[in-house]
Backbone bond lengths (Angstrom), bond angles and torsions (degrees), N, CA, C in turn:
res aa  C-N    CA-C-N  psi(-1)  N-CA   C-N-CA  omega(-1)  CA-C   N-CA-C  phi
1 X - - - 1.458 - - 1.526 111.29 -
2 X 1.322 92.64 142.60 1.758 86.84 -173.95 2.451 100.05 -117.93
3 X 1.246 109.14 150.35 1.252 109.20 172.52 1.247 110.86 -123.65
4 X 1.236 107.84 -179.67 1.799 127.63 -176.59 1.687 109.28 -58.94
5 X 1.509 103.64 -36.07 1.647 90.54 -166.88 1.673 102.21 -78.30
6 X 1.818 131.89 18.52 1.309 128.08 -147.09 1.677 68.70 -117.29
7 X 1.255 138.01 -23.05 1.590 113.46 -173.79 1.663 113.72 -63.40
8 X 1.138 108.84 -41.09 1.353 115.42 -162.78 2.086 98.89 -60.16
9 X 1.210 113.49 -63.07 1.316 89.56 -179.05 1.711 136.84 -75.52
10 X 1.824 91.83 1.00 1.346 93.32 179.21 1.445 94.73 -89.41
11 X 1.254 150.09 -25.40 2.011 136.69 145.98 1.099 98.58 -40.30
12 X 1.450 151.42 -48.60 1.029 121.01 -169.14 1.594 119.70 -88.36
13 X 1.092 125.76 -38.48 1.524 129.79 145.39 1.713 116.41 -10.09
14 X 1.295 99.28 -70.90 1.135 114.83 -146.15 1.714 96.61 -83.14
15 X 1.443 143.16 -15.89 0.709 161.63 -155.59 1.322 105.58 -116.16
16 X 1.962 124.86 -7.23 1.291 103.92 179.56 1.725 116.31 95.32
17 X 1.135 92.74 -49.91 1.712 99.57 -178.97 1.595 104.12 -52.20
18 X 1.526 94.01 171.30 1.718 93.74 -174.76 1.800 91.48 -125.20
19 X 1.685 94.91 149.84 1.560 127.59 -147.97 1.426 99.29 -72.11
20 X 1.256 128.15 99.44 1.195 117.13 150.96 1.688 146.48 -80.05
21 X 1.395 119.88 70.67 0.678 131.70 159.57 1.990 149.61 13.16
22 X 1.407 84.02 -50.29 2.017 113.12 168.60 1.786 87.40 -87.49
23 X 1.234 141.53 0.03 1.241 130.22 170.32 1.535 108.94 -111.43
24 X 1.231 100.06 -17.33 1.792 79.98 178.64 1.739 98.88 -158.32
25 X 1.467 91.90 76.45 1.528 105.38 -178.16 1.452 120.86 -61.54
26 X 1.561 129.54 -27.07 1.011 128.25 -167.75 2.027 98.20 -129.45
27 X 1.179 131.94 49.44 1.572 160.30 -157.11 1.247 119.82 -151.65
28 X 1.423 142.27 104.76 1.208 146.36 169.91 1.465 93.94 -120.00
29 X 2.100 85.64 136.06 1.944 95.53 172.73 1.652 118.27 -50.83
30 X 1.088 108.09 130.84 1.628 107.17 147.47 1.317 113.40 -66.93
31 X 1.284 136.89 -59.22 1.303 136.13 -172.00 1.802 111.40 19.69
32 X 1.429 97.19 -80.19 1.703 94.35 -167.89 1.619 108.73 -55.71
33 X 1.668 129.61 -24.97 1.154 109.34 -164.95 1.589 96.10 -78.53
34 X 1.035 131.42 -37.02 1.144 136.82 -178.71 1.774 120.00 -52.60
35 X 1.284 97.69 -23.71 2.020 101.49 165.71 1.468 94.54 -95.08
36 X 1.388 134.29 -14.06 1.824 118.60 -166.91 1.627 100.59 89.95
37 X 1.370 112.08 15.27 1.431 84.11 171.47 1.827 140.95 -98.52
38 X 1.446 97.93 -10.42 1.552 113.89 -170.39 1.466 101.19 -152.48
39 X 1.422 129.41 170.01 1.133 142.08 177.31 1.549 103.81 -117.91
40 X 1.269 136.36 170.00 1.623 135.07 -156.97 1.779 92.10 -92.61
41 X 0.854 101.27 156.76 1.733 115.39 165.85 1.320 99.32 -94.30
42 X 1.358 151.80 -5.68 1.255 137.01 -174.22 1.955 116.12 -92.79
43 X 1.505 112.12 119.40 1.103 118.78 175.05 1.507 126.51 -44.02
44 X 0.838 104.43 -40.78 1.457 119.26 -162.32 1.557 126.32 -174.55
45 X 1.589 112.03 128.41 1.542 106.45 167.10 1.695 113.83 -88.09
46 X 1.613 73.74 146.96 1.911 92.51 -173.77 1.724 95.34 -113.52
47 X 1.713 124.50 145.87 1.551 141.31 166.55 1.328 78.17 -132.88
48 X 1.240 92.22 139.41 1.648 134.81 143.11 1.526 127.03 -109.98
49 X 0.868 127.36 118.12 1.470 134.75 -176.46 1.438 114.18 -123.99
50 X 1.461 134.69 43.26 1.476 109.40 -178.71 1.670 133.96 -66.93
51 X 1.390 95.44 21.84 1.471 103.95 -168.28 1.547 124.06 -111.94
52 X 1.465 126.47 159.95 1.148 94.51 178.46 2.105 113.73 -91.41
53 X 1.350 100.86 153.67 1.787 81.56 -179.02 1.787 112.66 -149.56
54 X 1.060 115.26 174.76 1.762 111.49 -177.46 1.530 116.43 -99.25
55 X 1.164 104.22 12.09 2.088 117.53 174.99 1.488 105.57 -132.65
56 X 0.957 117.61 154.87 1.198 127.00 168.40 1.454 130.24 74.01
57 X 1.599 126.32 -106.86 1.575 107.50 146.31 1.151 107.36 -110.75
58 X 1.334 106.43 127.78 1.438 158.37 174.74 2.485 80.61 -27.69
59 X 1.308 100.89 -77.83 1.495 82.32 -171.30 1.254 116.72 -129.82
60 X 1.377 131.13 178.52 1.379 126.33 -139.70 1.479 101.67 -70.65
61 X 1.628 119.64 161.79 1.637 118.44 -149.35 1.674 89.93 155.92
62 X 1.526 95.66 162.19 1.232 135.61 168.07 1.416 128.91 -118.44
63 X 1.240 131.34 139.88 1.543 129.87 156.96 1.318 110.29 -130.78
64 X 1.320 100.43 -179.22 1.970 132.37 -164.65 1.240 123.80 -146.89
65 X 1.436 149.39 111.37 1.604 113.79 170.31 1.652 79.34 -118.00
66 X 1.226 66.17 167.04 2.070 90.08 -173.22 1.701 99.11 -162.74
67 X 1.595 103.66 122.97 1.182 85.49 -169.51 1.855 121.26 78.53
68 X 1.759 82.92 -162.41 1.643 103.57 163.86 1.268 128.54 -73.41
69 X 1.320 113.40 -9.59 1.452 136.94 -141.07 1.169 111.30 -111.93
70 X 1.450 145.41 117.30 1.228 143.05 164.56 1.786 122.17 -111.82
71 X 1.683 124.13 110.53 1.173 107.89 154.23 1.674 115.48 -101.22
72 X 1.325 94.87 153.07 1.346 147.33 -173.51 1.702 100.55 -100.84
73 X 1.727 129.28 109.25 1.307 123.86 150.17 1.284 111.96 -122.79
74 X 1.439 104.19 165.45 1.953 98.80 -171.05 1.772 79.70 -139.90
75 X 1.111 92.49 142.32 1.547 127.06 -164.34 1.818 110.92 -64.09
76 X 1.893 96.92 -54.91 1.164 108.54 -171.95 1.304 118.69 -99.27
77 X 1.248 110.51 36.21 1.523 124.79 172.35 1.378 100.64 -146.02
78 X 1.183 141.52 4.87 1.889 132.73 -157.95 1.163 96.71 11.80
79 X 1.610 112.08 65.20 1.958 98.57 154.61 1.928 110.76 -124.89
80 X 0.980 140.08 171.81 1.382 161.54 141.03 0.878 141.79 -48.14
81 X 1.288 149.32 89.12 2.040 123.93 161.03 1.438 125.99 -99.80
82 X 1.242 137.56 133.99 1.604 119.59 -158.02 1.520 79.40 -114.84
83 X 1.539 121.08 153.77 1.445 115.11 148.53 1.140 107.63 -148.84
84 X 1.652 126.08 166.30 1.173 119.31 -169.62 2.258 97.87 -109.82
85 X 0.581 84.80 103.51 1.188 99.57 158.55 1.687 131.53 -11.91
86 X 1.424 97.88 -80.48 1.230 126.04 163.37 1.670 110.83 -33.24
87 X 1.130 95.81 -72.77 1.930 108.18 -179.87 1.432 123.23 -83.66
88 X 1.449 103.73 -14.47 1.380 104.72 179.07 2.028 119.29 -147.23
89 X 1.414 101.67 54.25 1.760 116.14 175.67 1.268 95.68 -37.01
90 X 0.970 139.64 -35.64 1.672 129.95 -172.57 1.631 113.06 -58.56
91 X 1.214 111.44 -60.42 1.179 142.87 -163.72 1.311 121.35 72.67
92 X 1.486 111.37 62.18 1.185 102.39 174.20 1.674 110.40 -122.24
93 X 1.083 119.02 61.07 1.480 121.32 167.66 1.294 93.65 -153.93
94 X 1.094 112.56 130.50 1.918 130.60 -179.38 1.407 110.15 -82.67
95 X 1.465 144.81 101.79 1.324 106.18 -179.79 1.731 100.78 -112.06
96 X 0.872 98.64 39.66 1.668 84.39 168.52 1.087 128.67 -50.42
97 X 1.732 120.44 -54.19 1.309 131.50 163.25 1.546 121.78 -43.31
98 X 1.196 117.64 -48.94 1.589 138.73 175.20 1.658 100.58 -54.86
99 X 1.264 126.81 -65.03 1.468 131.18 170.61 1.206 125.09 -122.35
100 X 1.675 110.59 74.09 1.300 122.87 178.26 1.714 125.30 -59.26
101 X 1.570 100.14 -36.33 1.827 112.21 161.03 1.051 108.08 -40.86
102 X 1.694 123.89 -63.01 1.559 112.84 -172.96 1.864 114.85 -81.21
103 X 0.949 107.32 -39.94 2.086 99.96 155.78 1.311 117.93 -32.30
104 X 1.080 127.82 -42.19 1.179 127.95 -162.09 1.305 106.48 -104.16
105 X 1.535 134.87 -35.09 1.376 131.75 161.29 1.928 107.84 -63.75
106 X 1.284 120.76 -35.83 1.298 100.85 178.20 1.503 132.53 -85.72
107 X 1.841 94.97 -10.84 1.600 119.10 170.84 2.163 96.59 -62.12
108 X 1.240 109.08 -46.43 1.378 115.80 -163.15 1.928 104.32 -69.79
109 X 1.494 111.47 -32.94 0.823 121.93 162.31 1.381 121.53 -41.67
110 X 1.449 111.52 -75.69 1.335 137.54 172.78 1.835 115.49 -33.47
111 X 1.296 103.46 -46.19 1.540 116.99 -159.83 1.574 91.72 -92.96
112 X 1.203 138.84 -17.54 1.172 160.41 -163.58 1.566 93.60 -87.36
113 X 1.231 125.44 -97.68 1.493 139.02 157.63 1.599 112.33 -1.00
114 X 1.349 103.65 -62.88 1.984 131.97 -172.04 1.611 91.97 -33.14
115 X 2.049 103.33 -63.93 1.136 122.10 -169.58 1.284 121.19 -63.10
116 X 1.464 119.38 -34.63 1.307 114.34 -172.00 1.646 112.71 -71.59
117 X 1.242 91.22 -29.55 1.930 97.80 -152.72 2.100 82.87 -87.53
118 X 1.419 133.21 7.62 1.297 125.77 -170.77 1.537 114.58 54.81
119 X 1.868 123.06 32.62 1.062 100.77 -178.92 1.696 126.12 -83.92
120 X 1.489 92.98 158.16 1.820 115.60 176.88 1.622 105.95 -35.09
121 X 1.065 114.02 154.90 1.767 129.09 152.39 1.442 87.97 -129.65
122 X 1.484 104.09 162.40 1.312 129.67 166.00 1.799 106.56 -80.73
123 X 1.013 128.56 123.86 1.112 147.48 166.27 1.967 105.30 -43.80
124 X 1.302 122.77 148.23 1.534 128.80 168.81 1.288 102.55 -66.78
125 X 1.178 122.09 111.73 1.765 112.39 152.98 1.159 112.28 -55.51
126 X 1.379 131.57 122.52 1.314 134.02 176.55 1.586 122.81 -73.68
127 X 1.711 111.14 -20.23 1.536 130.89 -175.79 1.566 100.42 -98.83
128 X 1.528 121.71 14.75 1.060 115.27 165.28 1.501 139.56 -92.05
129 X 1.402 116.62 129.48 1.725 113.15 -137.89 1.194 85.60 -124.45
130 X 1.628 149.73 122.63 1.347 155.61 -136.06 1.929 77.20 -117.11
């Protein structure tokens, strides 16, 4: 899978320029897939979202794709969504329940990643009145 932050060094790739790195820390060129020549070395994309926002997911949460496979967690519910990709770009069939083995290996994934890179959580509002 390729994302948005992978344009910036594939312009610079592809352009000759040399890769700056402190600019696009989490971005690897496409370039070669784009002639047919190599496939990415990267396992998997990681989002972090602990925030709340008006694009994307709606509220604070994590994702993963790996593979075909994408989970989906949301923070303020500790819940899951697994989907496969492949069969379902929409995402509208949940299969977490259906393949809880792989939910739970890509949840471990996910929480795995969170830790390495030292990412943020949003703090408890304490003046928060449900």
């Amino acid at each position: 899978p390729v994302i948005g932050t992978d344009i910036y060094p594939s312009i610079l790739e592809m352009a000759g320029l040399p890769m700056k790195p402190n600019q696009h820390i989490d971005g690897v060129s496409i370039a070669p897939l784009l002639s047919g020549k190599k496939t990415l070395e990267r396992e998997a994309i990681y989002w972090h979202f602990p925030h709340y926002s008006n694009h994307g997911m709606q509220s604070p949460g994590g994702a993963v794709r790996f593979g075909d496979y994408k989970l989906l967690e949301y923070f303020e519910n500790n819940t899951i969504q697994l989907f496969n990709l492949r069969d379902d770009i929409g995402e509208r069939n949940d299969l977490s329940r259906e393949e809880p083995e792989r939910a739970a290996k890509l949840l471990a994934k996910l929480q795995a990643w969170r830790q390495s890179v030292s990412a943020k959580m949003m703090p408890p509002n304490p003046d928060y009145i449900p």
